[in-house]
Every structure is written in C-alpha cells, then in structure tokens.
C-alpha positions as CSV (number, residue, x, y, z in Angstrom):
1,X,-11.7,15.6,-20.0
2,X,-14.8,15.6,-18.8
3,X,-15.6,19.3,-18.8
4,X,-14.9,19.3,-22.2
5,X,-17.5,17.2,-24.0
6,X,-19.7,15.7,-21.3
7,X,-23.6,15.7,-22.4
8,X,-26.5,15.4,-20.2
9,X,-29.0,13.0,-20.7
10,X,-31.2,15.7,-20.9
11,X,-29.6,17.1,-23.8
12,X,-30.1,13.6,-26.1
13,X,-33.3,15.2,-27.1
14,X,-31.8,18.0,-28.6
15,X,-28.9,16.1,-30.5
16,X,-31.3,12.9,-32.0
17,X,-33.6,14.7,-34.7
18,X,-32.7,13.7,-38.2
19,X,-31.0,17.6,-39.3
20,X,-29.0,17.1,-36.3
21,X,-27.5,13.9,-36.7
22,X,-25.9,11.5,-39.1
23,X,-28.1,8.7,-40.5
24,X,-26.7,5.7,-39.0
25,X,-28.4,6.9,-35.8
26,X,-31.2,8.1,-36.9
27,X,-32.8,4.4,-35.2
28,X,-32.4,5.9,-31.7
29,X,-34.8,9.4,-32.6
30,X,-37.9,7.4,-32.3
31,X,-37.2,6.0,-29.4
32,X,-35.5,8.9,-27.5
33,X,-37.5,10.1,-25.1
34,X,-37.9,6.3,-24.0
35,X,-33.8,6.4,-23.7
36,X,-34.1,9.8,-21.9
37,X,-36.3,8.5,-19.3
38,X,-34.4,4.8,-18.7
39,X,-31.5,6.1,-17.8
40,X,-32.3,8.9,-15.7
41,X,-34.5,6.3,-14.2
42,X,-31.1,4.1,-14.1
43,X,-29.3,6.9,-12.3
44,X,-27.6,7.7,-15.7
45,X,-27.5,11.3,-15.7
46,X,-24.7,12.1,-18.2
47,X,-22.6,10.8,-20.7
48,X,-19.6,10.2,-18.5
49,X,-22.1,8.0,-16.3
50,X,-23.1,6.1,-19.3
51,X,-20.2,5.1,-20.2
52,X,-18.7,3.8,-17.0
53,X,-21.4,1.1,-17.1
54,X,-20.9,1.1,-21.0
55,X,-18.2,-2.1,-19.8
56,X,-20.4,-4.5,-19.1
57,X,-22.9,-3.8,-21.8
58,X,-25.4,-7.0,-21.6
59,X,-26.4,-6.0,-18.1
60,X,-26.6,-2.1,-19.0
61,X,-29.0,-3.1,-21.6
62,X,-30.7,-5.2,-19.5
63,X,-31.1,-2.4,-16.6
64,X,-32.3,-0.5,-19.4
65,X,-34.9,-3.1,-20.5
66,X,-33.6,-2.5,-24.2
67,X,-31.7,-4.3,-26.6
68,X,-28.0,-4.4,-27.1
69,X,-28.0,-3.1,-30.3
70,X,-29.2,0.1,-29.2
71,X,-27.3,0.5,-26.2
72,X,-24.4,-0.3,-28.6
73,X,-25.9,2.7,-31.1
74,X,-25.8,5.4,-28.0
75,X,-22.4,4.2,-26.9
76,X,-21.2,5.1,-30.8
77,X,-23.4,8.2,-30.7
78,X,-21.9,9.6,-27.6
79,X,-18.3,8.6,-28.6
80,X,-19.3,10.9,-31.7
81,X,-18.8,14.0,-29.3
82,X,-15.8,13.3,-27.8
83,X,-13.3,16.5,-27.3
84,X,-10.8,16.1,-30.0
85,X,-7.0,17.7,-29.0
86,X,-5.8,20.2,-31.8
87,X,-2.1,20.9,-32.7
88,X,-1.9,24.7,-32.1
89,X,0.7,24.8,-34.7
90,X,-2.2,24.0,-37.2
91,X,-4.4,27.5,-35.9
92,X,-2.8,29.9,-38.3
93,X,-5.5,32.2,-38.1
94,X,-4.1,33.5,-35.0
95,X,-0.4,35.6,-34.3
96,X,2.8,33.0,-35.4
97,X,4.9,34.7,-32.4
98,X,2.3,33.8,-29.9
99,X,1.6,30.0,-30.4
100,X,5.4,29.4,-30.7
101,X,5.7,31.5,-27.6
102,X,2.9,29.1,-26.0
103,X,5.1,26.0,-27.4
104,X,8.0,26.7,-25.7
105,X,6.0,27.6,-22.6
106,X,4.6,23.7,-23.1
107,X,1.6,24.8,-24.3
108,X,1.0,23.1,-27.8
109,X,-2.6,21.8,-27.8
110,X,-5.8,23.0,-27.5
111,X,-6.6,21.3,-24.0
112,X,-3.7,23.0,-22.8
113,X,-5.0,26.0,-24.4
114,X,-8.3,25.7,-23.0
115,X,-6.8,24.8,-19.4
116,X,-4.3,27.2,-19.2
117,X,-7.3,30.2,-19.7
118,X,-8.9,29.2,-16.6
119,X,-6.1,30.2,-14.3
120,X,-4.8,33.2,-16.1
121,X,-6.3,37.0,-17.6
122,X,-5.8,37.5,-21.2
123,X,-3.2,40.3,-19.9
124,X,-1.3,37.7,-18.3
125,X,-1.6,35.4,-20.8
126,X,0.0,38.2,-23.7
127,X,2.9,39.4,-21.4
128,X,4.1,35.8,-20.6
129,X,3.7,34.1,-23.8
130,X,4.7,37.4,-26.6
131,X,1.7,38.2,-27.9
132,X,-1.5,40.7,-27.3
133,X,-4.1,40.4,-25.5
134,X,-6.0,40.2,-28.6
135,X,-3.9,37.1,-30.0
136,X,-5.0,35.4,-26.6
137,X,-8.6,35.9,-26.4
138,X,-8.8,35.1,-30.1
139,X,-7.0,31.6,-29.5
140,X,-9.2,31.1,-26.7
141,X,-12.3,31.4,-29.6
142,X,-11.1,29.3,-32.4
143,X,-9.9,26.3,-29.7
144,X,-13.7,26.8,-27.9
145,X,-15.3,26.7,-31.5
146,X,-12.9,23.7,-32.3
147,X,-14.8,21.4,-29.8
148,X,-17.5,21.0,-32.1
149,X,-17.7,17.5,-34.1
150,X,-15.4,17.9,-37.2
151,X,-14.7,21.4,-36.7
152,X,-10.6,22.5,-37.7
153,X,-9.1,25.5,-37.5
154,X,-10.4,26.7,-40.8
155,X,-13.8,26.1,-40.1
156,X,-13.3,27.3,-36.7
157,X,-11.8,30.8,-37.9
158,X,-14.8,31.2,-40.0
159,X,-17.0,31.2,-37.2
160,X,-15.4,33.8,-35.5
161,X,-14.9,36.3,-38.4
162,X,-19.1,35.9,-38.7
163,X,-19.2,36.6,-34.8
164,X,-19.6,33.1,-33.1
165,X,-16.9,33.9,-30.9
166,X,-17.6,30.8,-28.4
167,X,-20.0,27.5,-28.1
168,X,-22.3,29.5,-25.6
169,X,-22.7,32.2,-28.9
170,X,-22.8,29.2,-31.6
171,X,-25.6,27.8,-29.6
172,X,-27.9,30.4,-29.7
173,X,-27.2,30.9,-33.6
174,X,-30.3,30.7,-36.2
175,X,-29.2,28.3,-38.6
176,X,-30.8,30.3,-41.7
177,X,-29.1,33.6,-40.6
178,X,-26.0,32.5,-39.8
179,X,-25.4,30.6,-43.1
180,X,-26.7,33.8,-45.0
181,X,-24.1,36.0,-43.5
182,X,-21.7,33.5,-44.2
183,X,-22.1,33.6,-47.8
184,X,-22.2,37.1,-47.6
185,X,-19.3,37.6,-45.5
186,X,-17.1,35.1,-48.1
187,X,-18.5,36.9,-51.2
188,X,-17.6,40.1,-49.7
189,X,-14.3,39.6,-48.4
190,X,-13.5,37.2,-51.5
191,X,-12.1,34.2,-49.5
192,X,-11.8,30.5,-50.4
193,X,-14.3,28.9,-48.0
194,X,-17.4,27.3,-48.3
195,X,-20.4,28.2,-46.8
196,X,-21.5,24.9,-44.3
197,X,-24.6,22.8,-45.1
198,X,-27.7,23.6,-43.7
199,X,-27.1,19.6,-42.0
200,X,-23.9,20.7,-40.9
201,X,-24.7,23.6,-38.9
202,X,-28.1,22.1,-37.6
203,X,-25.5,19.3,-35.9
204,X,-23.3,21.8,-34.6
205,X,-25.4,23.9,-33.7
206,X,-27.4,21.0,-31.6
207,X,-23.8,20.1,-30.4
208,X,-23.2,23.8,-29.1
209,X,-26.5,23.6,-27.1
210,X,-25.7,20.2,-25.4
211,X,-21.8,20.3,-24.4
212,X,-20.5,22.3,-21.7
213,X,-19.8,26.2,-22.3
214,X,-16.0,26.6,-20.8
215,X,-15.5,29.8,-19.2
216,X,-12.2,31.8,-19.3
217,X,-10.6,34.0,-16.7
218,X,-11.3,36.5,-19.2
C-alpha cells in the first residue's frame, strides 16, 4: 500500500547521510542531490513512480544518465522501506480481549488495523470489537510506530511508553533526548529493554520524516 510507505524524491536527502543509513548504501550519499534532481527532472516524483519504471532498468538508467549499478542501489534502498504487515497476535502490549475481538471481526494485521481506523472513531472501534477506547487508540500507536524499518512490537511499545505515540511525533524527536529518557525511563521502571543505538534512531528517525503520517478518524 502505497499510503503506507511511499517516499518522495524529495525526501532522499533526508534518508542518504551515513547515521541514517546502512553502509552498503552509503555510495548513493555523494551523489544524491544529483539522484534528487534526475528524476524529478525524469518526472519521477516518488518512490512508487520509481519503481514502476524500476522494470526495465537499462533504459531507466539510461533516462537517468547514470549507471546501472546505482539505479540498482536506489531500487534496494527504496525496497528497504517497504511497509511490513504485523501479526496483531504478536502486539501484547495492548488489551488480549480486544485483538481477539478484532480477529474474529477479520481484523488480524496491522494493515487491517491501520485501514480499519480511517473509517471508524475509537468509540466505535471499543464497543464493536470489546475493548476501550484506550485499547484502540493505543493499537492504533504501536501499529503506526511499527512502520518504521525493523521496528516490532517490543520496540514499538517502547516508543510509546517514552511518548512517541505516532510517526508524525517520532519525526520531530531529538535523537540525544529521546535516547536519554529512554535509559531513564528503563532504569526507572526496571524493564528488560535496551536502549536503541544512536544509528538506530538517526535511521528511524530519518524514516519518520520521509514516509507518510497516516491519520486516524480519531
């Protein structure tokens, strides 16, 4: 789905630094402002447009006046950020009675999830699925949070006990802060997590700014 982990070209610039990324990309930072700039001038304003030409890469490459290797390094880098489904079985930081009344409602991933709180209010969402309104607007966090690269449920949980409740609040985190109230917030409440790397949350972070935010019915 689209809406779920499209980037804008726009955005590369914010993703390709070398505390944002992993190193096997870390050829296409030099030259990203030149990648920026070829494919808007290609008419290749997102990452969906990319890769619909991404099929016939020698003459995307040679539209882009670059070489195939590279194109072939973006295509990788942009499958990198593609929305991952989670089981909500798996989220058991959130009410027991409420994901299994969302399973037999149907409702058993977080695209569903995610979907589903577009059309209805948390209300609506408590009194048809046997939970509180709470329960939903909490699931509605951890499967938001869960969109970033590599993040679970546990991870995800984290977040939102620290108060990133959604991508649009992850993305306007300080990196520093946030991993210093993290470490607090696990040495206070004596839990067995690990406090992300700087490298982790710089990437997630990145990621946070450049996907879309997805807005519940609230």
């Amino acid at each position: 789905m689209r809406e779920l982990d499209n980037i804008a070209v726009a955005s590369l610039g914010v993703l390709l630094n070398e505390n944002t990324t992993l190193k096997r990309f870390y050829p296409l930072i030099s030259i990203k402002e030149t990648l920026v700039q070829r494919l808007l001038d290609a008419g290749i304003e997102d990452k969906y447009a990319f890769l619909e030409r991404a099929g016939q890469l020698p003459q995307l490459a040679a539209a882009l006046k670059l070489d195939m290797e590279v194109v072939e390094l973006l295509e990788r880098f942009l499958h990198l950020h593609d929305f991952v489904n989670r089981r909500l079985k798996d989220v058991d930081c959130v009410n027991a009675r409420f994901r299994d009344g969302l399973a037999l409602g149907g409702v058993k991933t977080s695209q569903d999830y995610l979907l589903l709180c577009t059309r209805r209010t948390w209300k609506e969402l408590s009194q048809d699925f046997n939970g509180a309104e709470e329960d939903a607007q909490k699931l509605f966090c951890i499967c938001d949070l869960m969109r970033l690269p590599g993040v679970k449920s546990t991870r995800a949980s984290l977040y939102y006990d620290c108060g990133c409740r959604t991508l649009k609040d992850f993305s306007r985190q300080n990196r520093e802060e946030l991993q210093r109230y993290m470490a607090q917030y696990i040495e206070e409440n004596q839990i067995k997590r690990s406090v992300p790397f700087p490298k982790e949350l710089d990437t997630q972070i990145a990621a946070a700014k450049a996907l879309p935010h997805w807005e519940p019915l609230g």
